[in-house]
LUMSETOR-32905 format. One record per residue (C-alpha): residue in three letters; residue number from 1; z, y, x. Coordinates in Angstrom, 2 decimals. Layout:
// residues N
(node 'ala'; NUM; (Z; Y; X))
...
//
This chain:
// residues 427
(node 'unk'; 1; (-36.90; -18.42; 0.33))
(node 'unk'; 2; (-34.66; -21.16; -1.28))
(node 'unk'; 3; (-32.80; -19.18; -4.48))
(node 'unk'; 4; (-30.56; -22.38; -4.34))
(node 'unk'; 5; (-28.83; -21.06; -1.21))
(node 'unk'; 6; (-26.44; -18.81; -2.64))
(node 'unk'; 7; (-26.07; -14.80; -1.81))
(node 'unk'; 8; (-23.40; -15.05; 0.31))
(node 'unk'; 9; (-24.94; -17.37; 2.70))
(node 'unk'; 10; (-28.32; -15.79; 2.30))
(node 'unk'; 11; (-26.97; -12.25; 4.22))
(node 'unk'; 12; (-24.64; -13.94; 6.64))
(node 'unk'; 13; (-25.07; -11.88; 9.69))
(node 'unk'; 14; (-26.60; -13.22; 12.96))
(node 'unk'; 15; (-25.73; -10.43; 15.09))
(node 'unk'; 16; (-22.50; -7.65; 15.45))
(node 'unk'; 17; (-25.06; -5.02; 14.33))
(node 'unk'; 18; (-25.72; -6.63; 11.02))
(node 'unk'; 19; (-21.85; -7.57; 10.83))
(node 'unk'; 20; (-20.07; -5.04; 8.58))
(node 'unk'; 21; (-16.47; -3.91; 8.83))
(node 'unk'; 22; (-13.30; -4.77; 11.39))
(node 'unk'; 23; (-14.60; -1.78; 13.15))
(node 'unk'; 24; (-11.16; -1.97; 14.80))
(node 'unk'; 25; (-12.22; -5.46; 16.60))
(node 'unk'; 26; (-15.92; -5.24; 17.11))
(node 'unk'; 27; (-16.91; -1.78; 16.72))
(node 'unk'; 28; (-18.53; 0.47; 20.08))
(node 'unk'; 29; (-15.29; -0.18; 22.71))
(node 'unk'; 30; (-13.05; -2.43; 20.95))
(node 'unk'; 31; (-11.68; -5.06; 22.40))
(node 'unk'; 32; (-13.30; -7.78; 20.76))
(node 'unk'; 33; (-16.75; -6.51; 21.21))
(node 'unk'; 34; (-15.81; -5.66; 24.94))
(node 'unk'; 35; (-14.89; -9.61; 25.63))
(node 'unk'; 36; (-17.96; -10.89; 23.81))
(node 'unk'; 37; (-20.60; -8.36; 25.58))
(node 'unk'; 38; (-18.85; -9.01; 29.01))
(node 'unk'; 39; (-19.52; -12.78; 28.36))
(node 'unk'; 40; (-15.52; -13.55; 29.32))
(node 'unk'; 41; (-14.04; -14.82; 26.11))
(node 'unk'; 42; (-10.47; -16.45; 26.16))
(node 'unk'; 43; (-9.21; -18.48; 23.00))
(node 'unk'; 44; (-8.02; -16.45; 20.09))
(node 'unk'; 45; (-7.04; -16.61; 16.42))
(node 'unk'; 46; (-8.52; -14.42; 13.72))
(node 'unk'; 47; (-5.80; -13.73; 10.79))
(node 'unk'; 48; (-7.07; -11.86; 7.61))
(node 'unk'; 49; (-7.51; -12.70; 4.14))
(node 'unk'; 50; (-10.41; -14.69; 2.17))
(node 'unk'; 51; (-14.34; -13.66; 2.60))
(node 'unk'; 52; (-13.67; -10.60; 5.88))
(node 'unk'; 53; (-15.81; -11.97; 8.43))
(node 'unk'; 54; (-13.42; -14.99; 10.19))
(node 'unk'; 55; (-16.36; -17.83; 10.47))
(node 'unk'; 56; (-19.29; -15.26; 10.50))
(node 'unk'; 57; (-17.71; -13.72; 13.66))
(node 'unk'; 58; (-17.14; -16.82; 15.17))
(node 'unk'; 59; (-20.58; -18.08; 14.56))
(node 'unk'; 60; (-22.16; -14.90; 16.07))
(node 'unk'; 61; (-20.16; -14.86; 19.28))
(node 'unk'; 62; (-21.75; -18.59; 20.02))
(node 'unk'; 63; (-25.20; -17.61; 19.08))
(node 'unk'; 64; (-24.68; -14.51; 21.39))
(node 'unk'; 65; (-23.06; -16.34; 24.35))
(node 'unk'; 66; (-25.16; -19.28; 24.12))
(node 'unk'; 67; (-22.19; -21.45; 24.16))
(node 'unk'; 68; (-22.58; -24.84; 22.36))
(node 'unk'; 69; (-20.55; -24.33; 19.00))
(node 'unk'; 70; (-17.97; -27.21; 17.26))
(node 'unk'; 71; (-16.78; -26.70; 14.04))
(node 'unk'; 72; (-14.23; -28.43; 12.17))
(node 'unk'; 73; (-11.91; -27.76; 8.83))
(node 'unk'; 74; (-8.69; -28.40; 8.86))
(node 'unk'; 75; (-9.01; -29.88; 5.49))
(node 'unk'; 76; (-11.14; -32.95; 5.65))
(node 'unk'; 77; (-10.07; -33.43; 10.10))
(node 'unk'; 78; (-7.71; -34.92; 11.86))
(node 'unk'; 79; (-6.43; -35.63; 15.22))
(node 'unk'; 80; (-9.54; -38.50; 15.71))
(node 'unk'; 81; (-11.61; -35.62; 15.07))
(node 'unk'; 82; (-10.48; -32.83; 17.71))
(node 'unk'; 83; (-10.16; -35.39; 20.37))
(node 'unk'; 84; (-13.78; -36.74; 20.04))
(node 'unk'; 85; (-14.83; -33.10; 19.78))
(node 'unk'; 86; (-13.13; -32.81; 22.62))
(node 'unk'; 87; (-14.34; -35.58; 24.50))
(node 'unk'; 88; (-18.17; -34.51; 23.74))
(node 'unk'; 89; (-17.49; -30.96; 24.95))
(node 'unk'; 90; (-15.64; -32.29; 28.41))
(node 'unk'; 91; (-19.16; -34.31; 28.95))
(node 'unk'; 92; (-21.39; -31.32; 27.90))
(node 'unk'; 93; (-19.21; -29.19; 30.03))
(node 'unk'; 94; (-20.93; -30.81; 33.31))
(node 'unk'; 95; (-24.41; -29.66; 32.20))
(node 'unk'; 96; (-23.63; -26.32; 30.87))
(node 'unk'; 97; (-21.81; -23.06; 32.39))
(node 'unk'; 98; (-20.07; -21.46; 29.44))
(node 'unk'; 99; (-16.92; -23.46; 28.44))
(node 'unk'; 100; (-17.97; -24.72; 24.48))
(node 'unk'; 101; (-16.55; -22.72; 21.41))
(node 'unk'; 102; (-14.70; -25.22; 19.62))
(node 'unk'; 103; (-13.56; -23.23; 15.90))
(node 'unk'; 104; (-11.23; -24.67; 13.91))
(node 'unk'; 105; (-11.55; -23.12; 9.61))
(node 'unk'; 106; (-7.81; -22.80; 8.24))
(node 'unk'; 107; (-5.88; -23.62; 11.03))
(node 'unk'; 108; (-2.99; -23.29; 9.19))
(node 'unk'; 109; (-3.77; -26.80; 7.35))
(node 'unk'; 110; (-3.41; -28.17; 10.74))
(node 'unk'; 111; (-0.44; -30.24; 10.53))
(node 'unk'; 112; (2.10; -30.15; 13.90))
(node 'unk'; 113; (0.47; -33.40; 15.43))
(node 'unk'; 114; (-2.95; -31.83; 14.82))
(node 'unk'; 115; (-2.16; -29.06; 16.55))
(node 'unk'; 116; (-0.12; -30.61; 19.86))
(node 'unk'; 117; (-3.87; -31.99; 20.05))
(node 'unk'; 118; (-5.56; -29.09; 21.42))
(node 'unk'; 119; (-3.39; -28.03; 23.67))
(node 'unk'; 120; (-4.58; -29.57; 26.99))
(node 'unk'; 121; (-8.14; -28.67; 26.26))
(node 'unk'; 122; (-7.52; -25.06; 25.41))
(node 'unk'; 123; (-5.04; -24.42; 28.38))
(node 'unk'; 124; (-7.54; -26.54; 30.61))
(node 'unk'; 125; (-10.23; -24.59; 29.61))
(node 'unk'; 126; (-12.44; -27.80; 28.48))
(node 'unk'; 127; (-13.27; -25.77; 25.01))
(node 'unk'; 128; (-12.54; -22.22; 23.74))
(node 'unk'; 129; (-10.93; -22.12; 20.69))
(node 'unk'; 130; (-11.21; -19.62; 18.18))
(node 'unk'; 131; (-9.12; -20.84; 14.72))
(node 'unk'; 132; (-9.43; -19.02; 11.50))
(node 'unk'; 133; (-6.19; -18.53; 9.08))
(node 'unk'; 134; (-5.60; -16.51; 6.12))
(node 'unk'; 135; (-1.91; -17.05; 6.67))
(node 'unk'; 136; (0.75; -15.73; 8.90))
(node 'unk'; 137; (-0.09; -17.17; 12.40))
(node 'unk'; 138; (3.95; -16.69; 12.97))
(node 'unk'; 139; (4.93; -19.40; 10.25))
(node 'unk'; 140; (2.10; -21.73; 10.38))
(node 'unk'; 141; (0.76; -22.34; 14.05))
(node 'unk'; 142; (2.94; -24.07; 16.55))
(node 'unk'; 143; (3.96; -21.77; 19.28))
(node 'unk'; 144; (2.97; -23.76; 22.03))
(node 'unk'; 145; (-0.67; -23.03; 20.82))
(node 'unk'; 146; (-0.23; -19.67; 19.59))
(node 'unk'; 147; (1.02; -18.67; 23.40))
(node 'unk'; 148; (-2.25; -20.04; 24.77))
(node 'unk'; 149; (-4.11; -17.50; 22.35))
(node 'unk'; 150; (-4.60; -14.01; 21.61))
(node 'unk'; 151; (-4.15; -13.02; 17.53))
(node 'unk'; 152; (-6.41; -10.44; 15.91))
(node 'unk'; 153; (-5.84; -9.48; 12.05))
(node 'unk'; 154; (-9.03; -8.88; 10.26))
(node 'unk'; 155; (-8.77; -6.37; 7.17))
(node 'unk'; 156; (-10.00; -6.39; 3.54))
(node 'unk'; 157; (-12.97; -4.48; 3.40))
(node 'unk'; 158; (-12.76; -1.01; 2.28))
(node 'unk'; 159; (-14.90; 0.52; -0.54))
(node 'unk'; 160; (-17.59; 1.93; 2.15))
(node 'unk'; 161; (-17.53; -1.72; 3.82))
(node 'unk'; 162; (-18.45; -3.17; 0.21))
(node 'unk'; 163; (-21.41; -0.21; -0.48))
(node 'unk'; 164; (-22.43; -0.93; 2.57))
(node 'unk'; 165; (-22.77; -4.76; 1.87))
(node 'unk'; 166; (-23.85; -4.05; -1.98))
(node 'unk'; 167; (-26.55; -1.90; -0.49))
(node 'unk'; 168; (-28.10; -4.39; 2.05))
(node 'unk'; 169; (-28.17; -6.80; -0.99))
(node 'unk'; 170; (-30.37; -5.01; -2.88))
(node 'unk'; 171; (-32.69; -3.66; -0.28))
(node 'unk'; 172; (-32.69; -6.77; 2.06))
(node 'unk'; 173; (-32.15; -9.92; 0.62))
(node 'unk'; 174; (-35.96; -11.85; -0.19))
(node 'unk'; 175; (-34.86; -12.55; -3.28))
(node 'unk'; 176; (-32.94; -9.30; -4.77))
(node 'unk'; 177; (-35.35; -6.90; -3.09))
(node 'unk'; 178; (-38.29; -8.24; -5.60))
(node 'unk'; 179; (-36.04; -7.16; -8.37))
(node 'unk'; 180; (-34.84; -3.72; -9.72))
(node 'unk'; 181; (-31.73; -1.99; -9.99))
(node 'unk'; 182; (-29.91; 0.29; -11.79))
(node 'unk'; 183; (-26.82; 1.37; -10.02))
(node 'unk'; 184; (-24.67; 3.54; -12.50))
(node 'unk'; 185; (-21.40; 2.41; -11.69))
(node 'unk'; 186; (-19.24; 0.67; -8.83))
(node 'unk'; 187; (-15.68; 0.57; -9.39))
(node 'unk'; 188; (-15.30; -2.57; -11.36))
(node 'unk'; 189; (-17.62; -4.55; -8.99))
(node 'unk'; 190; (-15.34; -3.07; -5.74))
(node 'unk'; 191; (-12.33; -3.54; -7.67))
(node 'unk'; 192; (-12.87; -7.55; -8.77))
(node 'unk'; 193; (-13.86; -7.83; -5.23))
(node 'unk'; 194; (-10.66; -7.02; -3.99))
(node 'unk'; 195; (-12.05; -6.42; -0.34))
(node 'unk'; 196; (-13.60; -9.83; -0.02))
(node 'unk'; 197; (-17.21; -9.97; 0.54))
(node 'unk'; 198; (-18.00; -13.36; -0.60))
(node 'unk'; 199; (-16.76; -12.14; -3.95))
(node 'unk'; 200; (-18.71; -9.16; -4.24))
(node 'unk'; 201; (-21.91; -10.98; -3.24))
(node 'unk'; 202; (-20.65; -13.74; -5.52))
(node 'unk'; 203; (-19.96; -11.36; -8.83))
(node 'unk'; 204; (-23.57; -10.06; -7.94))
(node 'unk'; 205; (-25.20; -12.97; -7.93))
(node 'unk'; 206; (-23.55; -14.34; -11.57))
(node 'unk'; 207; (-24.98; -10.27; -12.56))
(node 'unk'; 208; (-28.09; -10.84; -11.71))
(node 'unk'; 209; (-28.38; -14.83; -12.99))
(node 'unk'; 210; (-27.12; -13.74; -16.29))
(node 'unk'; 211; (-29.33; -10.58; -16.27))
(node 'unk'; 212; (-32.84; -12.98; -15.84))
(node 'unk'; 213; (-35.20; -12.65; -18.67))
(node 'unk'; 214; (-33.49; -9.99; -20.62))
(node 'unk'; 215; (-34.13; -6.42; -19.09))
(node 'unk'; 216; (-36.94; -5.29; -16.28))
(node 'unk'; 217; (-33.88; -3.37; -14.85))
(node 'unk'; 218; (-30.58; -5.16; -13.80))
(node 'unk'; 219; (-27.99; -2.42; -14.89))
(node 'unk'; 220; (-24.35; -2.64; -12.78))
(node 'unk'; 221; (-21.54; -0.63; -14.03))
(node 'unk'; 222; (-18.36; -1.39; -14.99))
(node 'unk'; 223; (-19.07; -2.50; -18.58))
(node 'unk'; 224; (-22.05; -4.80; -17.53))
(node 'unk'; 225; (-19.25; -6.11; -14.45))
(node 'unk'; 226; (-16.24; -6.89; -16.81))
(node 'unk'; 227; (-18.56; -8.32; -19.88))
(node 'unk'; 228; (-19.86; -11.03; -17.05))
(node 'unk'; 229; (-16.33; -12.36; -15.78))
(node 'unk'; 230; (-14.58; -14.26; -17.96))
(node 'unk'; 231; (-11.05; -13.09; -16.55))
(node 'unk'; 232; (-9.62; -10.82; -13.88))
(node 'unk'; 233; (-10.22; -12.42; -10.60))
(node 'unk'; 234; (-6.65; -10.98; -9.12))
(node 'unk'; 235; (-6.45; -11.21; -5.43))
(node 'unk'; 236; (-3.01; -12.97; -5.74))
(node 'unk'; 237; (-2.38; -16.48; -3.81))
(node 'unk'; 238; (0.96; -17.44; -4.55))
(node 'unk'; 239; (0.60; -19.48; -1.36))
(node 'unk'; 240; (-0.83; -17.23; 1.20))
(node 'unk'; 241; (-0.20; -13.61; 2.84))
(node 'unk'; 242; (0.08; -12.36; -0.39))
(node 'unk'; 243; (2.92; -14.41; -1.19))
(node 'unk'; 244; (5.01; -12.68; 1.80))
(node 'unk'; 245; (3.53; -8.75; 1.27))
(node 'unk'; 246; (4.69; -8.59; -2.55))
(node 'unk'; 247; (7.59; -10.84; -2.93))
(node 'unk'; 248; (8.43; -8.13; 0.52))
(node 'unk'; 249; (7.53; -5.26; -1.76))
(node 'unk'; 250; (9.63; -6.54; -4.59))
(node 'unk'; 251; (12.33; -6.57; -2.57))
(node 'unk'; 252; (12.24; -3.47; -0.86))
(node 'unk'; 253; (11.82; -1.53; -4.32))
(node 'unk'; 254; (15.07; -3.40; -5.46))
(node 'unk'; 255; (17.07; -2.61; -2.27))
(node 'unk'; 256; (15.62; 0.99; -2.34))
(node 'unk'; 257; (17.27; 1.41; -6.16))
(node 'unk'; 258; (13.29; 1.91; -7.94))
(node 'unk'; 259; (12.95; 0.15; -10.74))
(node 'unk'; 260; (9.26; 1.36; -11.98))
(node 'unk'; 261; (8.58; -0.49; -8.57))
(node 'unk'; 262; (10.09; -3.54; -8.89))
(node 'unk'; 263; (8.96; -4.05; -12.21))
(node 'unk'; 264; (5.42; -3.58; -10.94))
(node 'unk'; 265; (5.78; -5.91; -8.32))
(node 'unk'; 266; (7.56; -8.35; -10.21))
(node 'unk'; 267; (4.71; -8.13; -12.59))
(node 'unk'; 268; (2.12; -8.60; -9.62))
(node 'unk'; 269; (3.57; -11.73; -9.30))
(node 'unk'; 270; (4.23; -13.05; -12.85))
(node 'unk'; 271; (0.31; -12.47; -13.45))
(node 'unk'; 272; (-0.48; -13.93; -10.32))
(node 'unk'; 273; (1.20; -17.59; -11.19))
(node 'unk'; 274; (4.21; -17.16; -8.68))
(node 'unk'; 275; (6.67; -19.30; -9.41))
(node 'unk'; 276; (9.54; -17.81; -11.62))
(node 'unk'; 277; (11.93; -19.65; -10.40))
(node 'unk'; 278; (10.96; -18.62; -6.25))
(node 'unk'; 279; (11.69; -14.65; -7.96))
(node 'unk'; 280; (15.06; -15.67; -9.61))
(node 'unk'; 281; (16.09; -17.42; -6.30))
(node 'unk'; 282; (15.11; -14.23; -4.52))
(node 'unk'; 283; (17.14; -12.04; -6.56))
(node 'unk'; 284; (20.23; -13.86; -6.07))
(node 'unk'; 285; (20.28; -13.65; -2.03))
(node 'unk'; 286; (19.75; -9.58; -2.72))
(node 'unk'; 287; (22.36; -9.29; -5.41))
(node 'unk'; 288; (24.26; -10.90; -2.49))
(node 'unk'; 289; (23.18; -9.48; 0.80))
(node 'unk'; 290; (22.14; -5.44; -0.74))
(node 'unk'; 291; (24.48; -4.98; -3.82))
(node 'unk'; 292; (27.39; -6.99; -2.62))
(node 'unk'; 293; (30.67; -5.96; -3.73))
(node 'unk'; 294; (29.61; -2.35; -4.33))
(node 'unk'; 295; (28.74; -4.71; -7.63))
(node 'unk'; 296; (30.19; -7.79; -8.04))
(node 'unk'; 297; (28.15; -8.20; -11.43))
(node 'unk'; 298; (25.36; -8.37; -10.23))
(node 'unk'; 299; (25.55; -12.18; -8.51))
(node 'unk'; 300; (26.94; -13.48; -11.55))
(node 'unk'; 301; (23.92; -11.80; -13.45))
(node 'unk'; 302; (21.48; -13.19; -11.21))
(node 'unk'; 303; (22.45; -16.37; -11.35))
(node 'unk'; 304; (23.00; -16.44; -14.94))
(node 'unk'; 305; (18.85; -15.23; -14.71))
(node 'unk'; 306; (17.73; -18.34; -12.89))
(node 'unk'; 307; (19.79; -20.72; -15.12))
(node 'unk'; 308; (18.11; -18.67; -18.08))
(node 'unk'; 309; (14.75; -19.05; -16.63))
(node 'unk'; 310; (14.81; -22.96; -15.77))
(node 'unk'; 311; (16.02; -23.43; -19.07))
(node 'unk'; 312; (13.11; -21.15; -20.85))
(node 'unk'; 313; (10.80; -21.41; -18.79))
(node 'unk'; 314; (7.30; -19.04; -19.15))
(node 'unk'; 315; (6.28; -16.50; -20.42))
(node 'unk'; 316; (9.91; -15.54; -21.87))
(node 'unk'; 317; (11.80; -16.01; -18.38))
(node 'unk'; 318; (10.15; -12.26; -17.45))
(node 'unk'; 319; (12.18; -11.13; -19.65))
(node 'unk'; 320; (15.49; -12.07; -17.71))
(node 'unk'; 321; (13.40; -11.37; -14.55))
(node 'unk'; 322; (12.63; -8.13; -15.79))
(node 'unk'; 323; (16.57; -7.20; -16.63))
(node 'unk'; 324; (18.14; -8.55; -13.96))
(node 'unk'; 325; (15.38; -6.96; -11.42))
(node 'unk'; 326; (16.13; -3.21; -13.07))
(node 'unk'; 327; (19.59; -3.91; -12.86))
(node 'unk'; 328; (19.72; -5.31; -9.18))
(node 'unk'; 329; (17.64; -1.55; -8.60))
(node 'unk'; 330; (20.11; 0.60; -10.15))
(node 'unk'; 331; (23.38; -0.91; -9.21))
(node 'unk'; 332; (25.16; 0.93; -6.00))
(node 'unk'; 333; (24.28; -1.02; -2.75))
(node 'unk'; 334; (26.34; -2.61; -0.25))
(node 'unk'; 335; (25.57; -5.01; 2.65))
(node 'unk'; 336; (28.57; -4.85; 4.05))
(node 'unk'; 337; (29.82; -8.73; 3.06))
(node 'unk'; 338; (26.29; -8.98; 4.67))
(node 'unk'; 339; (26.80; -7.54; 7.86))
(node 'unk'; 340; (30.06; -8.84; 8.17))
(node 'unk'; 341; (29.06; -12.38; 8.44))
(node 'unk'; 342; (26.27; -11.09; 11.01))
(node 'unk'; 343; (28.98; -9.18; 12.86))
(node 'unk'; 344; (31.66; -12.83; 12.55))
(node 'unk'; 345; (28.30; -14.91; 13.38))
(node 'unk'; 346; (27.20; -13.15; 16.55))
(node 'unk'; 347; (31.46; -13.54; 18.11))
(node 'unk'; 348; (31.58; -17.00; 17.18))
(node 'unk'; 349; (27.85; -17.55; 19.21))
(node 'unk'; 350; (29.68; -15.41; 22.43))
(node 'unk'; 351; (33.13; -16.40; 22.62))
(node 'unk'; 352; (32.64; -19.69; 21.49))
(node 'unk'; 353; (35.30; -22.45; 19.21))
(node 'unk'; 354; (38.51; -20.32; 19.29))
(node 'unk'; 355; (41.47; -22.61; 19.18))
(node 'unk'; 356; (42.93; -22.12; 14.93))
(node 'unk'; 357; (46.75; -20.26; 15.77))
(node 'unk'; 358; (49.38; -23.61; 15.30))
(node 'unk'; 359; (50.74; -21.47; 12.37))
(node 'unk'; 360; (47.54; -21.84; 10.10))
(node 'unk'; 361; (47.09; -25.58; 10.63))
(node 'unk'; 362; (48.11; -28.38; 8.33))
(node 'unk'; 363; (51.08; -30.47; 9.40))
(node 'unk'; 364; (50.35; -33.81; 7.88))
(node 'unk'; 365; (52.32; -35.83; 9.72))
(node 'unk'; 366; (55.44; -35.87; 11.95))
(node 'unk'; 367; (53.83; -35.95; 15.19))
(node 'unk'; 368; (51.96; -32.69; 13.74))
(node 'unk'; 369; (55.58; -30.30; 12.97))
(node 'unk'; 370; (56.94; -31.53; 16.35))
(node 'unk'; 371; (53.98; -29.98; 18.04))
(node 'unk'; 372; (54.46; -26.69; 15.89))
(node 'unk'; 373; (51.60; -26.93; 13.47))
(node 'unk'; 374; (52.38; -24.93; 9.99))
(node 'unk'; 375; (55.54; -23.76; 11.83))
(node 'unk'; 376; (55.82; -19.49; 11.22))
(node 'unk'; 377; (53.11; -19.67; 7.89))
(node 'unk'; 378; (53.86; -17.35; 5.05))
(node 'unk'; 379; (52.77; -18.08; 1.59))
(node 'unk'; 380; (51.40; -14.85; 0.54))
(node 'unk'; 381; (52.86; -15.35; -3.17))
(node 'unk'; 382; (56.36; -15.25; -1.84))
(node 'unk'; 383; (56.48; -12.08; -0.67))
(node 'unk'; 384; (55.94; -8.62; -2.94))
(node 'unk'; 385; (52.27; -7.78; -3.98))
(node 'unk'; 386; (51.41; -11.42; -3.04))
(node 'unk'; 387; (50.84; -10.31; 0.57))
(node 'unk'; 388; (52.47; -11.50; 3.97))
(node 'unk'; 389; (51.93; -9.54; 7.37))
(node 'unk'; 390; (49.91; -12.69; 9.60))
(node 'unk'; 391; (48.25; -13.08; 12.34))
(node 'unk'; 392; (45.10; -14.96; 10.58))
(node 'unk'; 393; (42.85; -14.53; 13.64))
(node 'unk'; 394; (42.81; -16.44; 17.17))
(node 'unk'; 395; (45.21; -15.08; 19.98))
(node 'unk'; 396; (41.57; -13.42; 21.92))
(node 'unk'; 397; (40.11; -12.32; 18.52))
(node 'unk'; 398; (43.02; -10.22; 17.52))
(node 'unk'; 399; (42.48; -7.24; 15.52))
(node 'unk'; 400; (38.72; -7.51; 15.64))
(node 'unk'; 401; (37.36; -5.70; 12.69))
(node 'unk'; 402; (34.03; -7.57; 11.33))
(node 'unk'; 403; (34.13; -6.27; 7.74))
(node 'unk'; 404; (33.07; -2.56; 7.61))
(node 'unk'; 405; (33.37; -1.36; 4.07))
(node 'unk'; 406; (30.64; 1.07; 2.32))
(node 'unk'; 407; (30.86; 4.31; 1.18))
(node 'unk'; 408; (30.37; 3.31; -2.55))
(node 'unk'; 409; (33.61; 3.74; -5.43))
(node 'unk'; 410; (34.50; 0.17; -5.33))
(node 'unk'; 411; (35.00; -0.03; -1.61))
(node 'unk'; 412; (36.06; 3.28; -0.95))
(node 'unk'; 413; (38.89; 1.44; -2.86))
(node 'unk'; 414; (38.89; -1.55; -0.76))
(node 'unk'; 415; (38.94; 0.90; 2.42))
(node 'unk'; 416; (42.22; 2.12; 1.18))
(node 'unk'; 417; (43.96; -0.84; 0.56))
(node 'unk'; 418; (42.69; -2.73; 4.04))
(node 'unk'; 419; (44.15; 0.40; 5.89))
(node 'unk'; 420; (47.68; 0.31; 4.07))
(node 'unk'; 421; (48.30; -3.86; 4.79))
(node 'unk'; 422; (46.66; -3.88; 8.21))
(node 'unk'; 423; (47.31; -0.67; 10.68))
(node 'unk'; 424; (45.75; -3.13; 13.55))
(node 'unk'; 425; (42.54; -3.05; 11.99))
(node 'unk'; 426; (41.81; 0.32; 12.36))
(node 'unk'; 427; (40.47; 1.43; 8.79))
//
């Protein structure tokens, strides 16, 4: 056996019995292992995060269907490259039953073009596609192509998934089965894994490299694990699915009034090399949309953070991030401004451009006060409490409330002084 071929590729399965995990997709009656052992296998996608299974599986279902198998990465192919793929598997398709697997490695690289490419030969049937993504199919394949295939999500391996792999290592591999073991300890190995096989196998590997010619016994526990790696290998791609599921969580924690939360998230993030400036942004549409005018404040603090933290810059700007993140979480919480402009949005979409009432249009010229315009306006400062009784609204809009205030102090208040200055509306 060739100890140049690293770990990971070493114990690639061949077969679903030697494939460990997504139990959900290929385990006894799922629906993935139902279309492969029934030999009818329509194009799909497989969504899930770094070193799960996404190639392996795909590799296995051609070996078991005995379908020729094309492989390209979106990183180093372009549109010549599917369509002479493409061209080779519509000639092989005359000698061969099963149409040809044709699996495409981080789809999502695939730029628009790229991906218009494929469509006649995956709704023609001339190749079956199966692409491989560890982003959101929703945001990065077109949705011509993702209506031609199915999606399945693949999940980080769990901690009896990664015994399970550790444990075939040791007792299977040519090369780690001539050597012993000491297993004391698994945490740290599982936890810089962070679900992802090739990382475990990976971490083992650099173990048991850096363990040569100094012990009979290769020792893992979770001093021996964190003494090898240099740093913590966070599973944190500012870029990726993660990007979406904690910048989510932040904001969620922030919304729900937790600050212990959002800190944590926010610090998820900061270690992870998010861009600071991506948070600030962030924290300015919620001070916005979810505090509102329950706390006017808190938009003037948040934008004061992002001018603070593209002037500072890192590692001080988490300190703004930090205060104006525990502040956005305990002020009170409105969306009503939010909904409001929902509410206003939706009419406008139904009833359409609502001719603006002659009274509230400018009269430039003569022409313009013949015809009426500005004629009836009252300049609010004129009158007492700098407020006029007008019809602002279009004739068929009248007295249509789209503003619905909270239940907070401030617009409890604002309830009470709507309902005295306009009956019509209903407050």
């Amino acid at each position: 056996m060739n100890d140049n071929i690293p770990l990971a590729e070493r114990l690639r399965p061949k077969t679903l019995e030697e494939y460990i995990g997504q139990q959900h997709l290929v385990g006894k009656g799922a629906i993935l292992r139902n279309m492969i052992e029934s030999d009818n296998i329509s194009s799909f996608i497989l969504w899930g995060p770094p070193g799960v299974g996404k190639t392996t599986l795909a590799q296995i279902i051609a070996n078991r269907q005995n379908r020729d198998f094309f492989s390209l990465s979106a990183v180093n192919s372009g549109v010549k490259d599917v369509r002479e793929v493409i061209e080779t598997a519509k000639k092989r398709k005359f000698f061969t039953a099963p149409n040809p697997i044709l699996f495409i490695d981080e789809i999502h690289r695939f730029s628009k073009s790229q991906q218009d490419s494929l469509l006649g030969a995956v709704e023609k049937g001339i190749v079956v596609l199966i692409g491989a993504t560890t982003e959101n199919p929703s945001f990065e394949v077109i949705t011509p192509l993702l209506s031609r295939c199915q999606v399945y999500v693949l999940k980080s391996l769990d901690r009896d998934d990664l015994a399970n792999l550790l444990n075939r290592a040791i007792s299977y591999d040519p090369i780690l089965k001539t050597k012993k073991f000491e297993l004391r300890e698994s945490e740290a190995l599982f936890r810089f894994s962070g679900g992802d096989a090739r990382k475990l196998l990976n971490i083992l590997e650099l173990v048991v490299k850096t363990s040569e010619g100094k012990n009979e016994v290769i020792v893992i526990d979770n001093k021996e694990i964190t003494e090898r790696l240099q740093e913590n290998m966070a599973i944190y791609d500012k870029g990726g699915e993660q990007h979406y599921d904690i910048i989510s969580a932040f904001i969620k924690s922030m919304r729900g009034s937790d600050p212990n939360a959002a800190v944590y998230w926010l610090a998820r993030m900061i270690e992870g090399g998010e861009d600071p400036l991506f948070i600030a942004r962030r924290m300015i549409i919620l001070a916005a949309e979810d505090v509102g005018i329950a706390n006017p404040n808190a938009l003037l603090l948040a934008n004061a953070c992002f001018d603070a933290v593209n002037k500072i810059g890192m590692p001080e700007g988490r300190i703004p991030l930090s205060e104006t993140a525990v502040y956005l979480a305990t002020s009170p919480k409105s969306n009503a401004s939010y909904m409001a402009i929902e509410k206003a949005a939706a009419y406008v979409k139904q009833t359409g451009d609502l001719p603006v009432p002659l009274h509230l249009r400018n009269a430039p010229t003569k022409l313009m006060k013949e015809l009426g315009y500005s004629q009836g306006y009252k300049y609010a400062h004129s009158f007492e409490g700098n407020f006029a009784d007008l019809e602002f609204l279009p004739e068929a809009a009248k007295a249509t409330r789209f503003y619905e205030p909270g239940d907070g102090a401030k617009e409890r208040e604002i309830r009470q002084s709507l309902k005295a200055k306009w009956p019509k509306y209903n407050y």
